[in-house]
C-alpha positions in Angstrom: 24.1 -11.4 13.5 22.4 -13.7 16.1 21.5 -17.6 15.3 18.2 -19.4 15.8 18.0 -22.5 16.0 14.9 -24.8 15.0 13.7 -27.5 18.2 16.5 -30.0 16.6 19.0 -27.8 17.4 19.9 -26.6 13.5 20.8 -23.3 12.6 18.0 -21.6 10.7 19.0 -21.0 6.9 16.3 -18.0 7.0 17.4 -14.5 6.9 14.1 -13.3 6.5 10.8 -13.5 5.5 8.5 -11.0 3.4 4.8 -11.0 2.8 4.0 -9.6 -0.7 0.7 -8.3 -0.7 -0.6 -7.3 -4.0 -2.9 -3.8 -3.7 -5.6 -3.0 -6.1 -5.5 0.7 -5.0 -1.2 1.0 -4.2 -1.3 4.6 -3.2 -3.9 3.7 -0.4 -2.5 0.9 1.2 0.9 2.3 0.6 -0.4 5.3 2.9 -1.6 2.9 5.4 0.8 0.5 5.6 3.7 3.6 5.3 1.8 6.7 6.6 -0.8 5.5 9.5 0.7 1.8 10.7 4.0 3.2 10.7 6.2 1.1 8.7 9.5 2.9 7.2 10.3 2.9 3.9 13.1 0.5 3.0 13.3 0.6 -0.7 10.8 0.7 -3.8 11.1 -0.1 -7.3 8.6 0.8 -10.1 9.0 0.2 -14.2 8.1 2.2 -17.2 4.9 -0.2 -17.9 3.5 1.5 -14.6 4.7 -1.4 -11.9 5.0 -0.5 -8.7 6.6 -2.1 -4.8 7.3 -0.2 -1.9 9.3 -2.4 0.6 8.5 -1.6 3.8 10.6 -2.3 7.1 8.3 -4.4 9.8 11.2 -5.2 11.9 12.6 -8.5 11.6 10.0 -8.8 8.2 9.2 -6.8 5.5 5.8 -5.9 3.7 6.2 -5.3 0.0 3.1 -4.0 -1.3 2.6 -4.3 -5.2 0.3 -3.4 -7.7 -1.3 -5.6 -10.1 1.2 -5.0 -12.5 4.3 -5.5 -10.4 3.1 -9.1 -9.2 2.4 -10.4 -13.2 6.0 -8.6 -13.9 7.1 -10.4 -10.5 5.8 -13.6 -11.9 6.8 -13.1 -15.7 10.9 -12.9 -14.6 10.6 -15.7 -11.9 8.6 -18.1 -13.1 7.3 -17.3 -17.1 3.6 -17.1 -16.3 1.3 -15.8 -13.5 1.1 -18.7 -10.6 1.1 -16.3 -7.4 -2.2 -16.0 -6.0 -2.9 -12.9 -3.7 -0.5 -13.6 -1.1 3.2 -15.1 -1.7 5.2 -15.3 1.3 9.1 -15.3 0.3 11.6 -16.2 2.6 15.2 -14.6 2.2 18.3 -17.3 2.8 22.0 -17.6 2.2 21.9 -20.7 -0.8 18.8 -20.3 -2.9 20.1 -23.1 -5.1 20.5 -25.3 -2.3 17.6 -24.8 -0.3 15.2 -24.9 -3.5 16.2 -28.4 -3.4 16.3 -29.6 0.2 11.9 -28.1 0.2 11.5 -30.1 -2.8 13.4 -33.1 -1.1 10.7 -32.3 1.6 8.0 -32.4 -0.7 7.0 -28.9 -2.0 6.6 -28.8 -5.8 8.9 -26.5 -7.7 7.3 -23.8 -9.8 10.4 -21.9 -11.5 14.2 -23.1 -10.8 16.2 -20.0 -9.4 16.5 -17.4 -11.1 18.0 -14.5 -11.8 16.2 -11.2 -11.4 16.6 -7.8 -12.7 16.8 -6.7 -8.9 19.7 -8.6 -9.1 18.8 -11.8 -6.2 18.2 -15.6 -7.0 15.2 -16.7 -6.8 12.9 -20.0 -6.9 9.1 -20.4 -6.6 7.5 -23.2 -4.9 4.1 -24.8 -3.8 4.8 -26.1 -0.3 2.6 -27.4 2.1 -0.4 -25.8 3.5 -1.6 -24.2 0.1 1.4 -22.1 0.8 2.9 -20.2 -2.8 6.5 -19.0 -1.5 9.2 -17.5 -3.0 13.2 -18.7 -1.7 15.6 -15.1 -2.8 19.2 -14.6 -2.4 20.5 -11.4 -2.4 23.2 -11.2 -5.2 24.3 -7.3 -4.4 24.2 -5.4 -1.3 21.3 -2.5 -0.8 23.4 0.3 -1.7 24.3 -1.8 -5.1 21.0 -2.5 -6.2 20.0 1.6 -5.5 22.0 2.3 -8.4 19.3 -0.1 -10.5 17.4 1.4 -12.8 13.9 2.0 -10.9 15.0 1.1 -7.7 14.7 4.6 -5.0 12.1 4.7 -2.6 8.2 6.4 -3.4 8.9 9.6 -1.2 11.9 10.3 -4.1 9.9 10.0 -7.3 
């Protein structure tokens, strides 16, 4: 795995960053997105109150597009309430915990503490600068752990 480094010369605590895009019609964007732009599959998840992600693979990023019902459940486990607006741009790192605290040292408001999620990562929510709403996750389990999740397979499997 290569190393960035910011213009201080730090190593970058970000593994990766993913722009949840909440979709009023999922199956069209998902087509889109999936189907015409091109972007693989990685995972999806979906619920039995209708809730719906595909995770798609944009390289170094990921797209998750949710419907309106997986954003509130999204909110209701990480933070109690719904906060996100449209976009939320969550960042993957190593220490959720302990980068949580060095952006609110640096002046973003926590939201929710981290959590635990029933996808099985750590995450926190935050208001940081630039009307920016982002999420901080750490992967608790490896890929192939979480597929054995309840709802967790990809679209094209269903």
């Amino acid at each position: 795995m290569s190393t960035h480094a910011d213009p201080a010369g730090r190593p970058s605590t970000v593994r990766q960053l993913r722009l949840v895009v909440e979709a009023e019609d999922y199956e069209a964007a998902l087509a889109f997105y999936r189907d015409v732009l091109g972007l693989p599959e990685q995972a999806a998840f979906s619920n039995g109150d209708g809730a719906r992600v595909a995770i798609l693979d944009a390289g170094r990023a990921t797209l998750e597009i949710a419907n309106p019902a997986q954003k509130k459940m999204i909110d209701d486990v990480e933070v109690g309430r719904q906060v996100a607006p449209k976009f939320r741009v969550a960042f993957e790192v190593d220490d959720a915990r302990s980068t949580t605290e060095r952006l609110v040292d640096a002046g973003a408001t926590e939201v929710a503490p981290p959590t635990v999620t029933p996808w099985e990562s750590l995450n926190a929510r935050l208001d940081a600068p630039a009307g920016m709403h982002i999420t901080v996750f750490q992967e608790l389990r490896s890929i192939e752990e979480r597929e054995s999740l309840d709802g967790f397979d990809t679209d094209q499997n269903r």
